[in-house]
C-alpha positions as CSV (number, residue, x, y, z in Angstrom):
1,X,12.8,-15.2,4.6
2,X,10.8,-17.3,2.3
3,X,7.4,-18.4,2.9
4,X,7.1,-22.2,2.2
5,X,4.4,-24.0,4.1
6,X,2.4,-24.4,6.7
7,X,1.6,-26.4,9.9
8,X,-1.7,-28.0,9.2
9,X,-2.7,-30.8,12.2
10,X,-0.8,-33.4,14.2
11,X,-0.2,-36.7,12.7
12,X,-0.2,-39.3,15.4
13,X,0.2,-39.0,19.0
14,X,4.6,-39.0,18.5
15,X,4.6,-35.4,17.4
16,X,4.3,-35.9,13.9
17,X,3.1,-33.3,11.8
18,X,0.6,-32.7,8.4
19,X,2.6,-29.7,6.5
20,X,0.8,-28.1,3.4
21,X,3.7,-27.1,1.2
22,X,3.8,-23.8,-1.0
23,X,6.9,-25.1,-2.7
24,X,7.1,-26.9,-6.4
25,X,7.3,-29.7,-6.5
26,X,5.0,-30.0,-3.0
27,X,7.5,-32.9,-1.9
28,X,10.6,-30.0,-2.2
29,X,9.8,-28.8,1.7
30,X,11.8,-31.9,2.3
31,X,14.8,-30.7,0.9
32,X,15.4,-27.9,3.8
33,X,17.6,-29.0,7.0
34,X,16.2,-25.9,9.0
35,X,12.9,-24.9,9.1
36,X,11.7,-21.1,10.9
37,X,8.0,-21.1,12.4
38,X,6.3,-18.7,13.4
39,X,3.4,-16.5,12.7
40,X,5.3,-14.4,10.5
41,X,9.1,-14.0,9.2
42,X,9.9,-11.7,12.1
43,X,9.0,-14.1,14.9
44,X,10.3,-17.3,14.4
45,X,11.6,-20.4,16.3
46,X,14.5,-22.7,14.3
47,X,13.1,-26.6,14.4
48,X,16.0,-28.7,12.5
49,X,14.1,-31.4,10.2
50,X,14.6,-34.8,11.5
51,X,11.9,-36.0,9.0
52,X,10.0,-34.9,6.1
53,X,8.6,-36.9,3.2
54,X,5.8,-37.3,0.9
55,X,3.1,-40.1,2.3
56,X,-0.3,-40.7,0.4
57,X,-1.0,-36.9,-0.7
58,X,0.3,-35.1,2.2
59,X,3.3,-34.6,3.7
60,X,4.5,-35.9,6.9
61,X,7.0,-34.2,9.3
62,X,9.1,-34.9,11.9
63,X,11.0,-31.5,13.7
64,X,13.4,-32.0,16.5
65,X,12.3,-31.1,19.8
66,X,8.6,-31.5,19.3
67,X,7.8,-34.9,20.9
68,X,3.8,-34.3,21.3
69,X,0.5,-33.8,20.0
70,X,0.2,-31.0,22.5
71,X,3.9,-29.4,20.8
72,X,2.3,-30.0,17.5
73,X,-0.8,-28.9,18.3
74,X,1.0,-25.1,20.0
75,X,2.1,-24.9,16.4
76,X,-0.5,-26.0,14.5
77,X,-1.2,-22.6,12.1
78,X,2.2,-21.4,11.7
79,X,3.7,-20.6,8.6
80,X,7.3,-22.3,7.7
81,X,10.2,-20.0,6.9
82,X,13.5,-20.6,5.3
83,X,16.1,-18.2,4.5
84,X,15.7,-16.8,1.1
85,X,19.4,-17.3,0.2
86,X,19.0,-21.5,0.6
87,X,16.2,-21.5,-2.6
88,X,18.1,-21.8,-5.5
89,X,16.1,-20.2,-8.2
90,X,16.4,-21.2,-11.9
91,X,17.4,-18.3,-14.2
92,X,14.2,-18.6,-15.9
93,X,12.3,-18.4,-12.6
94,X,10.6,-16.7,-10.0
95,X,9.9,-16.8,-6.6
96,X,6.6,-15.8,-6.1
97,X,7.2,-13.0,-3.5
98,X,9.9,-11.2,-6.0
99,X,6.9,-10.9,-8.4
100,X,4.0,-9.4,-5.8
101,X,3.8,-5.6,-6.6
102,X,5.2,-5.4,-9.8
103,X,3.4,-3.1,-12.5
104,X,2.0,-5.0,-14.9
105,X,2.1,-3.5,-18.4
106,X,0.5,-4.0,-22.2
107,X,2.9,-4.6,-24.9
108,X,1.4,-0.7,-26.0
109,X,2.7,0.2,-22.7
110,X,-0.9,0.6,-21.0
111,X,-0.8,-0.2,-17.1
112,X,-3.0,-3.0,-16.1
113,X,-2.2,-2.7,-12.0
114,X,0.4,-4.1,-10.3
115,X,0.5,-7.9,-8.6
116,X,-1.5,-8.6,-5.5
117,X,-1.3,-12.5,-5.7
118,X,-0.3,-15.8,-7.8
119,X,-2.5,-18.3,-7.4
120,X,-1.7,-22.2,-9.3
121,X,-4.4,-23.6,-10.6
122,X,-3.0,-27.2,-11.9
123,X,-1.6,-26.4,-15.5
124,X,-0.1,-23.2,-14.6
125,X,0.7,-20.0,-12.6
126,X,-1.9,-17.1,-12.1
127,X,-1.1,-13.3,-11.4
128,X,-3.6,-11.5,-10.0
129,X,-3.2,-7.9,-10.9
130,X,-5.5,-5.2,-9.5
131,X,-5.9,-1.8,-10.5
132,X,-4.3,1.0,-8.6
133,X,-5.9,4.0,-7.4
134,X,-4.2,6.0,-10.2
135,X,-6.2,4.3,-12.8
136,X,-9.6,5.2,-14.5
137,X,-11.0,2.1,-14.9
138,X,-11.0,-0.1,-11.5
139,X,-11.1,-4.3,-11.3
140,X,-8.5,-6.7,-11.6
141,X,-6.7,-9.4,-14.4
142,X,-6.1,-12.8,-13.4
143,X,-3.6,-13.8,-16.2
144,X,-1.5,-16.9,-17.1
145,X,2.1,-17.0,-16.1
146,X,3.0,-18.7,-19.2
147,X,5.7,-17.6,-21.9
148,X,2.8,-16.9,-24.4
149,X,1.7,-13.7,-22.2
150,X,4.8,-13.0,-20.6
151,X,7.1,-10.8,-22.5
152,X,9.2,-9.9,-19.9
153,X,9.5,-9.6,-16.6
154,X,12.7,-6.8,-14.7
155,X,12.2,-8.0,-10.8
156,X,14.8,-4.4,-10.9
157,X,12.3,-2.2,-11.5
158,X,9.6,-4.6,-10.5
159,X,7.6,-4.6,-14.3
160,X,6.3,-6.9,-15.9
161,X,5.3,-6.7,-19.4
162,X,2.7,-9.2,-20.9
163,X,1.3,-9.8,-24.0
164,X,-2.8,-10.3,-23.6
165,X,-3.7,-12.7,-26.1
166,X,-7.3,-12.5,-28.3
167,X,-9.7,-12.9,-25.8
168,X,-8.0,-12.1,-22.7
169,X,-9.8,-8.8,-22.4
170,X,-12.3,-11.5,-20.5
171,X,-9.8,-11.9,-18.0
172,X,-10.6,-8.7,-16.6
173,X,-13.7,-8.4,-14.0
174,X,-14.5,-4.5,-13.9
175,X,-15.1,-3.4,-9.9
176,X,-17.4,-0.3,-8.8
């Protein structure tokens, strides 16, 4: 299962719902038939979409069977699910979960740590990459996901190698 949203508040008193979406473009949550909420991807209740769309900067929801603000409000704080096989993935991208633990490595070869989170900050894609355990030095590298620093990435035997442009040594914040 894919993690794509979440449920944020009612919207109304008709059982319309706020959804923060973790999908690109934000408005692309529309484009499933079946959503699966729950608290996590193992416990999950199937809500076909009568309604989803893009209204000021949120979007708005509509799920069959939820008629209320009280059945919006006994889901409000679930995350939104949909089976990984119905995201159709570009062959130059990622999905965000594929990437999380992956060994990040120098073009030299040197580990850097292995991915603990993405992040998008407007412009681009972060990786947040902590040390492991193994390593002398400890911290973590929050690094562009951009072609300039990423050489390469094998989700088969989850590495990903970068290239650390001049200056990116800042992007490293030591830990004690």
């Amino acid at each position: 299962m894919l993690y794509i949203g979440d449920i944020l508040n009612p919207h109304g008193l008709k059982g319309s719902l706020i959804v923060f979406s973790h999908t690109r473009p934000a408005d692309a949550v529309a484009g499933y038939l079946r959503w699966y909420i729950g608290k996590d991807a193992e416990n999950t209740q199937v809500y076909d979409v009568v309604d989803c769309h893009k209204h000021k900067k949120r979007i708005l929801a509509k799920l069959e069977g939820i008629e209320t603000i009280e059945q919006v409000e006994a889901i409000k704080g679930m995350k939104i699910f949909v089976p990984e096989d119905e995201v159709e993935v570009d062959e130059d991208e990622f999905l965000w979960q594929d990437l999380m633990g992956c060994i990040v490595l120098d073009q030299k070869g040197t580990k850097l740590g292995a991915v603990t989170a993405l992040y998008e900050f407007g412009a681009q894609d972060n990786l947040e990459i902590k040390t492991t355990v193994d390593m002398d030095k400890s911290g973590e590298w929050l690094l562009p996901f951009i072609e300039d620093v990423i050489v390469d990435v094998d989700l088969e035997e989850k590495i990903i190698e970068v290239h650390l442009l001049e200056g990116m040594d800042a992007c490293f914040t030591p830990k004690s």
